[in-house]
Structure formats: C-alpha cells, structure tokens
C-alpha positions in Angstrom: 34.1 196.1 -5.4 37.1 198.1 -6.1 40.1 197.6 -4.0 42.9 200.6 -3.2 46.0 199.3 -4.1 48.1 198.8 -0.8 50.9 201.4 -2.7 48.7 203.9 -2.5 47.9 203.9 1.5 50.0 206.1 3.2 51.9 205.6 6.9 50.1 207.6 9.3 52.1 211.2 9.6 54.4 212.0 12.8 54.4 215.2 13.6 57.1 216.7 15.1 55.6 218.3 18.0 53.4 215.0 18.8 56.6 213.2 18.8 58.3 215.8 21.0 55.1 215.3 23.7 54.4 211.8 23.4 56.6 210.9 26.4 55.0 213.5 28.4 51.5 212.7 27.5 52.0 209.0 28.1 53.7 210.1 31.8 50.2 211.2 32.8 48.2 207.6 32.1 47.3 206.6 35.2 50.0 203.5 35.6 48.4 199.9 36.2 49.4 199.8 40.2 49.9 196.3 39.9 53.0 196.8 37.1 54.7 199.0 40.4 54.7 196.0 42.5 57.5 194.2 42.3 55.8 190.3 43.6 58.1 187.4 43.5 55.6 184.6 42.6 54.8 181.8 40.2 52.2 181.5 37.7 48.8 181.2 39.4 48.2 177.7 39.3 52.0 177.3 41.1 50.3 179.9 43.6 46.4 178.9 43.9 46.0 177.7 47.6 45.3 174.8 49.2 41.4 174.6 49.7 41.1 171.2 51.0 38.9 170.7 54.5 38.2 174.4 53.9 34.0 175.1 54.5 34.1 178.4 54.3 31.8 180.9 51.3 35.4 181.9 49.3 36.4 178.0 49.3 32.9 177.6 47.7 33.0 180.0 45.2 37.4 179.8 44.3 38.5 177.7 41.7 41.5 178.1 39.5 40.0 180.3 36.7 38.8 182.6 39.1 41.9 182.9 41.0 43.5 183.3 37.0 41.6 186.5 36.6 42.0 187.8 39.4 45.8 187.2 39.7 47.6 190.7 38.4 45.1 192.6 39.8 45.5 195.5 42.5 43.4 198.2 43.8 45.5 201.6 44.1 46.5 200.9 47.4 47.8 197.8 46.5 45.1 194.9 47.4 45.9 191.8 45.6 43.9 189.2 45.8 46.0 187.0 48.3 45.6 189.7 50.5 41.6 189.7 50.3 41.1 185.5 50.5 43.8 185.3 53.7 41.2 185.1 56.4 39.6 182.0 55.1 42.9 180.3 54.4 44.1 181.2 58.2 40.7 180.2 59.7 39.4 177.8 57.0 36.1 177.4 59.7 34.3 173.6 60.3 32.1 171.2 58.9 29.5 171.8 61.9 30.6 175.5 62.8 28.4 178.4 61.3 29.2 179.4 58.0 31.8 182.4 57.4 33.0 184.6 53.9 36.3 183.3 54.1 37.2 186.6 53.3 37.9 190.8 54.2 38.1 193.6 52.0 41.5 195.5 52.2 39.4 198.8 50.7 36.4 200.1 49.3 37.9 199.5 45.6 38.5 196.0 46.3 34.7 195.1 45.8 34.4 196.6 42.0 38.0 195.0 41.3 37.1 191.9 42.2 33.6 191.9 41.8 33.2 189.1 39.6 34.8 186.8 43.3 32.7 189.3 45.8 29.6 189.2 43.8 29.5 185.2 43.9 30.5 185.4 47.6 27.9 187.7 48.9 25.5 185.3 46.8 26.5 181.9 48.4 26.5 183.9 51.9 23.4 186.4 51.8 21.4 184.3 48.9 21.3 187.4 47.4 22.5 187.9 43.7 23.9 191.5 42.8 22.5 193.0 40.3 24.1 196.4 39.0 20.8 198.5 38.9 19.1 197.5 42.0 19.8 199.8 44.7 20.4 198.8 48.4 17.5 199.9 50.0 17.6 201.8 53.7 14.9 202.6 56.4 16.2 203.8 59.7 12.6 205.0 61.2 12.3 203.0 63.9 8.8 203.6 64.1 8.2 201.0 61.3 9.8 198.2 63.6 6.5 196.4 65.4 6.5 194.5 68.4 10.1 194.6 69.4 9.0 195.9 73.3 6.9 193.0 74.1 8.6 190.1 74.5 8.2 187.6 77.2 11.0 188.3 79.8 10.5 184.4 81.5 12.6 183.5 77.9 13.5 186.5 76.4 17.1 187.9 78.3 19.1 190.6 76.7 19.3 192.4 73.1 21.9 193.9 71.3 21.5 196.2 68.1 24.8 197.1 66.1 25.9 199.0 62.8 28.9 199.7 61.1 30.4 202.2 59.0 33.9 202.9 57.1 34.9 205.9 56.2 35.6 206.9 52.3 39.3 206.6 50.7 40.2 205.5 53.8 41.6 201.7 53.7 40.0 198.9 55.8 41.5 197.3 58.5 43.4 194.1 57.3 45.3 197.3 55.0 45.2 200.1 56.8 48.5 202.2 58.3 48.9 203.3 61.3 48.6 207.2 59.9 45.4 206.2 58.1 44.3 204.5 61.5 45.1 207.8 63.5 44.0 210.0 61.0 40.6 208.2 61.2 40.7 208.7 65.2 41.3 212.6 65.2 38.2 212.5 62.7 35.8 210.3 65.7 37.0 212.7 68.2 35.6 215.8 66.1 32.1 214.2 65.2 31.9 212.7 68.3 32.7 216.2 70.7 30.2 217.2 68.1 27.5 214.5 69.1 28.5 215.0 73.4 26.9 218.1 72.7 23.3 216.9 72.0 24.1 213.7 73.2 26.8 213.3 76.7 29.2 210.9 76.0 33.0 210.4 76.9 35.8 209.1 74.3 38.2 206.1 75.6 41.2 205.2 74.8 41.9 201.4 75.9 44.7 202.2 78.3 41.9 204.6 79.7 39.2 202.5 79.6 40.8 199.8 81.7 42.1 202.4 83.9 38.3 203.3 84.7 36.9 200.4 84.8 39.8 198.7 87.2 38.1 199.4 90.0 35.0 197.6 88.5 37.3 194.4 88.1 36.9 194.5 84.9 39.5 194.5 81.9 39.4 195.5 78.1 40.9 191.8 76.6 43.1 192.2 73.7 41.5 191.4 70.7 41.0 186.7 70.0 44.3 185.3 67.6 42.0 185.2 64.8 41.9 188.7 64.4 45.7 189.5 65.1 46.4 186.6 61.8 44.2 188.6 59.5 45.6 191.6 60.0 42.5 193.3 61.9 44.4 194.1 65.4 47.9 195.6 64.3 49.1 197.7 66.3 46.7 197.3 69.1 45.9 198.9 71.1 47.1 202.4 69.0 44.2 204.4 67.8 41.7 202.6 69.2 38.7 204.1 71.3 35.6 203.6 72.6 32.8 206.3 73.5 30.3 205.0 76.0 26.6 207.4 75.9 26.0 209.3 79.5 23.1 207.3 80.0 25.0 204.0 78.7 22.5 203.2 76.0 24.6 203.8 72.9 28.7 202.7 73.0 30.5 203.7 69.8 33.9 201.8 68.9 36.8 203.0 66.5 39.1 201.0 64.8 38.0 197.4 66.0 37.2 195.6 63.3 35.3 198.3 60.8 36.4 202.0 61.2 33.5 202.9 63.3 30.7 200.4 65.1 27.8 202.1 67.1 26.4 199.1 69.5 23.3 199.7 72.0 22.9 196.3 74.5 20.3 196.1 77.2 19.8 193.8 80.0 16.3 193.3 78.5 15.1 192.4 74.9 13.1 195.6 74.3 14.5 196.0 71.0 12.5 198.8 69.8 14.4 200.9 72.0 17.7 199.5 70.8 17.2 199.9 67.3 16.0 203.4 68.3 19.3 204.4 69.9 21.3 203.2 67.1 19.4 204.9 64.1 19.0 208.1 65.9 22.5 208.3 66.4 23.5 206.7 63.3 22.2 209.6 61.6 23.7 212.1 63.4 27.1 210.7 63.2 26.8 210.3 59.1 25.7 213.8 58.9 28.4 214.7 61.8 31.3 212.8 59.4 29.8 214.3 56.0 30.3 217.8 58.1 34.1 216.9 58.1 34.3 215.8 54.7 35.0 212.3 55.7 31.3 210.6 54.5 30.6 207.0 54.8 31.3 204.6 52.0 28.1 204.1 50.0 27.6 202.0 46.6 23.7 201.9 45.2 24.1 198.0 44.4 26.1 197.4 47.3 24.6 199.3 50.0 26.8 200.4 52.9 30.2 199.2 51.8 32.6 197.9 54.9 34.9 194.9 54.9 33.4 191.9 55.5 30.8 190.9 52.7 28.8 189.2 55.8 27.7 192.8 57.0 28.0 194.6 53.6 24.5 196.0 52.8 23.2 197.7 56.0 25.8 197.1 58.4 22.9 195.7 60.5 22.9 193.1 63.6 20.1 192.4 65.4 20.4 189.9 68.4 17.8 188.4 71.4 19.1 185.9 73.9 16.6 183.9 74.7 16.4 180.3 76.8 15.1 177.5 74.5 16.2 174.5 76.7 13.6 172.2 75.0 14.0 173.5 71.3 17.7 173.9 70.9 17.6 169.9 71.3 14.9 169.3 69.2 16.2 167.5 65.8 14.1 170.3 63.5 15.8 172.8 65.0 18.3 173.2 62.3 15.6 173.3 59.7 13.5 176.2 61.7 16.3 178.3 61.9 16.8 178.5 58.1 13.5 179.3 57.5 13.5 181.5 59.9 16.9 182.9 58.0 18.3 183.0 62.0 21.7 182.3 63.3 22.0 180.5 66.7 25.1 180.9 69.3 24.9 179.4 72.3 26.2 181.8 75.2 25.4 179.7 78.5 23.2 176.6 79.1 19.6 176.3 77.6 20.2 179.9 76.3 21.4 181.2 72.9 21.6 184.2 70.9 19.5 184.5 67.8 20.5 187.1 64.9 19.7 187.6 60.9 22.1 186.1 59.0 21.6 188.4 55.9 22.6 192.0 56.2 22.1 193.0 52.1 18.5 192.8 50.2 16.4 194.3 53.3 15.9 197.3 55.0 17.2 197.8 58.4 13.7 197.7 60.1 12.8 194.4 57.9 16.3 192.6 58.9 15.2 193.4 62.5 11.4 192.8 62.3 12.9 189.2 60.8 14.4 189.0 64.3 11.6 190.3 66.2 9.0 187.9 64.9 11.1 184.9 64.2 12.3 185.0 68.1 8.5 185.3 69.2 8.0 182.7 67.0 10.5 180.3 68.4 9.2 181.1 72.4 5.5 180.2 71.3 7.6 176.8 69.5 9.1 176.1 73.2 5.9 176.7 75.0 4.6 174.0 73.2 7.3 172.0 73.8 7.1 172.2 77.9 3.5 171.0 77.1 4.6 167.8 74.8 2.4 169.7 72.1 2.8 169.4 68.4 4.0 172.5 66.9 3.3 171.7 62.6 0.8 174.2 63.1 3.2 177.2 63.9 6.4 176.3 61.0 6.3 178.9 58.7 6.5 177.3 54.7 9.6 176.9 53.2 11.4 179.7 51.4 
C-alpha cells in the first residue's frame, strides 16, 4: 500500500482569528466544579474510611476502587463523595438493628454522578437492580388499594401513610443553605394558601406550633443527635413548618428531613382512607408546586428522586401497629417478615409497627396492598397462635 511520506503532511493551519478567540471560546466550557475546589487531602487510599464493625448498605457495597472513582468527583453544587457516605460513617448502625443505606444525597445530581455507588446501594437495600430503561412506575388511585378498611381492631391499633417530595435545583438537606431553605418555605406557603382554599389548613412555624399546642402539654422536640451529625437539622428550627388539615387528617411538613413530607395518621388502621388523604392531596400539591415553577424531582429509572435511597422510588410509607404478643416471640418470626418484605419496630409491649421496606420497583397502591395483606396475614398467624395451632398452612413460599 502506498505510504505518504511524513515530509509531505502538513501542521494543521492557525488562523489568526481562531487564535485571537481561543481564550474566549475555552472561557465558556463549562469548568470541572471539582478543579474549583481547593481540598487538602491525600490520595484516596490515604483517605478511604474506616469500615470496620460498620453493617450498614454503603459499608456493603464501598471498597477502595469504588471510593477511587469516585474520589475527584463533584456535582455543581459541590457534593463530593465524603459528603454523601457521612451518615453511615457517623451512625455505622448494628449487627441486630434494622438495616440502613449508610448514606444521603446532598442533591438531585448526586444520584447520576455517582450512580455506579447509588445504583449498587439501592440494589443491596430495595433488591432491586436499576436498569436505565425501565421506568418507575406510579399509581396514586386509591381505589385500586383492597381491603385496607377492614382490619380487626382487637389487634390492629393505628395507621400512618407518608410521602415525600424534593423540589427541583433545589439542594437536599445534608447541603442545603439557609437561602435555599427559606426560599423553599416562601414556595410551601404559596402552594399551600393555594391548597387551604379547597382544603382548610393552617401553616406552623415551630416557635408557633409549640406555642399552640402549650396548653395541650405538648412540645415540638428538637430533632434526635443523629440528624443534627448528618447535617439534616442545621439551623433548626429556621424555615421549618408544619401545616396541619382543618379536619386533622392530612399534616404536611417542610424542611424536616426531605423538602416537603405530607403524613396522614389515624387512631385506627383504616388505611384506605389514609392512603386516600395522602394521594388526593399529593396531587394537588405537585400540580400546586408545577403552578409555581418549582416541580418535583422526577427521574424515569429512578422514580421520585429525594435523599435517602431507602425512600427513593415512590416516596411511599405504609405502616399498621398491630399487637402480636405471641408472634413477635416466635423464632420464625424473622423469616416471615422477609417474606413478607415487612419491617418490624416495636413501639410499646406486645405491639409493633409493620411497614414495606422497599419504596422503588412498585406502585404506590402495590407497596401498600403489600402492607395491607401481609399485616392480615400476620393477625390470622397470631390467632393461631393463642390457639397452640400450627400455622405451615398460612406461610406464603419463598421469594
């Protein structure tokens, strides 16, 4: 094959006016925003943390290649890294406590920077791998939800239905300022004087809460340690609210520990009506903040983005306390309850709260129908129990 003699390639040409507008055109590349922070730190292995007696999902997943590629990486509010695995290394959790992520987002950007850590995370966590073209699914038609008003009150107490929401290019609450924080409370009040309207409510600020609810003997507690060493509660109690529904079915916080969380609890475990309140309203507020210009954060593989990878998805919680004094000391227990893909907490004696662990891979009504039948499931377990029956006949077969 014929060659070209290397005398006969030329140097590419400068051109005077390129040369004259290179600095200028270079100017306008968008600048790496980790090259404008000025770190004093080793290399990363001098810098990987101590994960030893650590149980939590980012201990699981971290090892020094991971925290290699992630290392000069910053989202352009400056999230590094360190800043997103601090929770876990503050609270590093328990052999025998309930499993946490180990780990917050500081912004919505955080979760494609550092997707390759997140992804892995939300997999040892949910048991749900990511995958780029499968989209987060939602159902909010509480219709679909069956059987969630007939529980049997002798062991079913109380039920609690929450979501949360954060708003877009605002940061999340372990990086957040306090003019994000505020800006974020002048956009509540406007959606929800918005919502009053259809739906009477009254906006709280804590100093005003506790002052209304003195007389009640009862007091707003500053937010537990844990929170004030990720970073969560800075500043508290500035820009923080609560708006409580006329009828006290629906309470909506701001600035806790997402940018907005709409809660309905009832002294009873109807939770058809719970999920009810929170859906109807949901949608109303998401149209209400869209109004503004201020819309949710929303990623098709990801779902409803907010900062903690355990709620990432739908932002869903469904809980029933119910009294299992026979069952919670049964030695299958354990066993059940993953099966059941159920979370126990006990709140006073021979009675616990169960809620879904996963919040990514379902729909809203299937997370809570998970509740709603695995909680029915469990009373008809402990009814056999008070009758020293065998219950084989009821375990559902393993996932």
């Amino acid at each position: 094959m014929w060659k070209r003699k290397a005398w006969m390639i030329k140097p590419p040409i400068d051109h005077p006016m390129e040369m004259r507008y290179r600095p200028l055109l270079e100017s306008m590349v968008p600048p790496d925003p980790m090259s404008k922070l000025k770190l004093k730190r080793g290399s990363p292995r001098e810098e990987f943390p101590c994960l030893d007696g650590n149980y939590t999902c980012m201990a699981q997943v971290l090892d020094l290649h991971m925290y290699t590629r992630q290392f000069n990486r910053a989202t352009e509010s400056g999230v590094i890294f360190d800043d997103i695995i601090r929770p876990g290394l503050e609270d590093p959790g328990t052999r025998e406590g309930p499993l946490a992520v180990g780990c917050l987002a500081g912004d919505a950007q955080s979760y494609i920077l550092f997707c390759t850590f997140f992804d892995r995370v939300i997999e040892a966590y949910h048991s749900y791998k990511v995958v780029p073209h499968v989209i987060q699914q939602s159902d909010l038609n509480y219709d679909n939800l069956k059987g969630g008003d007939d529980f049997d009150h002798i062991y079913a107490v109380s039920c609690e239905v929450s979501v949360v929401r954060c708003v877009e290019d605002y940061c999340f609450p372990t990086h957040i300022s306090r003019g994000e924080r505020r800006e974020l409370l002048t956009v509540a009040k406007e959606a929800l004087a918005q919502l009053s309207e259809e739906f009477p409510g009254k906006l709280y600020s804590m100093d005003e809460l506790n002052e209304e609810m003195k007389d009640k003997g009862i007091i707003m507690d500053a937010p537990p340690p844990s929170l004030m060493k990720f970073g969560v509660s800075r500043d508290w109690p500035d820009a923080r609210a609560l708006w409580v529904s006329e009828d006290g079915t629906l309470a909506i916080w701001i600035n806790m520990e997402d940018h907005v969380r709409l809660v309905s609890s009832r002294n009873d475990a109807n939770v058809q009506e719970a999920f009810a309140a929170v859906c109807v309203n949901l949608v109303k507020l998401e149209a209400l903040y869209k109004k503004l210009r201020r819309p949710f954060v929303w990623k098709p593989h990801l779902g409803w983005v907010v900062s903690s990878p355990a709620e990432l998805g739908t932002g869903m919680k469904a809980s029933i306390t119910v009294r299992l004094p026979h069952l919670a000391a049964h030695s299958r227990l354990r066993g059940l309850l993953s099966r059941l893909r159920l979370r126990m907490e006990a709140t006073d004696p021979d009675v616990y709260k169960l809620s879904n662990v996963e919040s990514i891979g379902l729909t809203e009504v299937e997370l809570t129908q998970q509740v709603v039948d695995g909680v029915k499931l469990l009373v008809r377990i402990e009814k056999r129990l008070e009758q020293d029956d065998c219950f084989d006949d009821l375990l559902p077969a393993q996932k």
